[in-house]
C-alpha positions as CSV (number, residue, x, y, z in Angstrom):
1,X,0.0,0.0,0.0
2,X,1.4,3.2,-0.8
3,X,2.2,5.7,1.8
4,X,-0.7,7.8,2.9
5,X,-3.1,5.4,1.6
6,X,-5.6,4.6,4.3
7,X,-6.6,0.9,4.6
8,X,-10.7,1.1,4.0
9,X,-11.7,4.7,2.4
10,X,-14.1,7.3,4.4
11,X,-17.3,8.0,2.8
12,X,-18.1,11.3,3.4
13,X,-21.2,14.3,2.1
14,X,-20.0,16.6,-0.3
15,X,-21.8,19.6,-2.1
16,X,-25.6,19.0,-2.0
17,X,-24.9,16.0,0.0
18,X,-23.1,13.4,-2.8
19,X,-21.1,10.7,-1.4
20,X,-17.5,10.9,-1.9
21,X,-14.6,8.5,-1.3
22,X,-11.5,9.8,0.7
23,X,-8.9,7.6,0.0
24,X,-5.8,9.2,1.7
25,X,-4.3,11.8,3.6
26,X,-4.0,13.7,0.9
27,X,-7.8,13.6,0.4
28,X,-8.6,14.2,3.9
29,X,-6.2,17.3,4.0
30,X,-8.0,19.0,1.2
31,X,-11.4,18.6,2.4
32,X,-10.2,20.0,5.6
33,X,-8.5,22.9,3.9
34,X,-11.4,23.7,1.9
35,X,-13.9,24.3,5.0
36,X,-15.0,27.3,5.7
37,X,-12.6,29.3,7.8
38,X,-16.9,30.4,9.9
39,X,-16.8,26.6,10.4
40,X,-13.4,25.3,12.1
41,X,-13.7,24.5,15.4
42,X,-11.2,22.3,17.3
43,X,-12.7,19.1,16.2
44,X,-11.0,20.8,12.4
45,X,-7.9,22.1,14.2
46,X,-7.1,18.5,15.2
47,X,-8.0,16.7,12.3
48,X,-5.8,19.2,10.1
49,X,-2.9,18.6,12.2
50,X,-2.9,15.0,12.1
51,X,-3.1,14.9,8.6
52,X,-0.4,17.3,8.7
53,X,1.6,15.2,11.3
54,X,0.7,12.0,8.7
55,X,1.8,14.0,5.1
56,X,5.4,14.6,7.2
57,X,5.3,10.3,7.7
58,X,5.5,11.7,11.9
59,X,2.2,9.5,12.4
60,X,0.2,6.5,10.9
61,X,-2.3,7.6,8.3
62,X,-4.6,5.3,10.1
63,X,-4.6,7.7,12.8
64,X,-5.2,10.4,10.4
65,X,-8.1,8.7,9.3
66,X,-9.8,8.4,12.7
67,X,-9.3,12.1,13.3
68,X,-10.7,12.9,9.9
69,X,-13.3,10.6,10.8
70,X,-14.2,12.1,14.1
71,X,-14.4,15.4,12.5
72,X,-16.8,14.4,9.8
73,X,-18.9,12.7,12.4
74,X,-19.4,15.9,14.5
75,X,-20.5,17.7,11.7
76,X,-22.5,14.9,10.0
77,X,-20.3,14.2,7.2
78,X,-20.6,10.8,7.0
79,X,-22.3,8.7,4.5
80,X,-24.4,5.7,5.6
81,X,-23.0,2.5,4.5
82,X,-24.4,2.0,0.9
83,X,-24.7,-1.8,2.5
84,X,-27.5,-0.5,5.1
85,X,-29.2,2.1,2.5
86,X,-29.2,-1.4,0.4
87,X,-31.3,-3.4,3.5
88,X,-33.5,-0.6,5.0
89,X,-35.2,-0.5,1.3
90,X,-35.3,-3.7,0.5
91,X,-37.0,-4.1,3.9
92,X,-39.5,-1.5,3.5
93,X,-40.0,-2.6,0.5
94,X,-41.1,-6.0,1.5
95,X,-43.0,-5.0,4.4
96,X,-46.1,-2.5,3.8
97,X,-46.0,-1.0,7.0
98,X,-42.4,0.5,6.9
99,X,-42.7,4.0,5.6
C-alpha cells in the first residue's frame, strides 16, 4: 500500500450531500482545507494537524483517518453504509407498513 493510503476509504457528504470517497491523507487534508474558515472549530484544528503530522510520515495515516473521521462525524459528514441504504429498502419494501 502506498504511503498515505488509508486501509478502508471514508465516505463522506459533499456539495448538495453526494457521497465521496477519501482515499488518503492527501484527500482528507484537502477537504479540511477547503472548510470554511466560519466553520473550524477544534474538532477541524485536530483533524488538520494530524493529517499534517501523517503527510510529514511523523504518524500512521490510520490515525489520520480516525481524526478525519471524528471530524466528519461531528459535523455529520458521514455517508451511511451503501450496505445498510441497500437493507433498509429492501426491507420496507417487503414490508407495507415501513414508511
Amino acid at each position: 500500500m502506498k504511503p498515505g493510503m488509508f486501509e478502508q476509504p471514508l465516505s463522506i457528504l459533499v456539495g448538495l450531500g453526494f457521497p465521496a470517497e477519501v482515499r488518503s491523507v492527501m484527500e482528507a487534508y484537502r477537504h479540511l482545507v477547503e472548510w470554511p474558515a466560519s466553520s473550524r472549530d477544534a474538532a477541524h484544528s485536530v483533524a488538520l494537524k494530524a493529517c499534517n503530522a501523517a503527510l510529514r510520515g511523523e504518524i500512521e495515516a490510520e490515525t489520520a483517518r480516525g481524526l478525519f473521521a471524528a471530524f466528519a462525524e461531528k459535523h455529520d459528514l458521514l455517508a451511511p453504509d451503501s450496505h445498510i441504504l441497500a437493507a433498509s429498502r429492501l426491507h420496507r419494501d417487503r414490508d407495507p407498513h415501513v414508511r
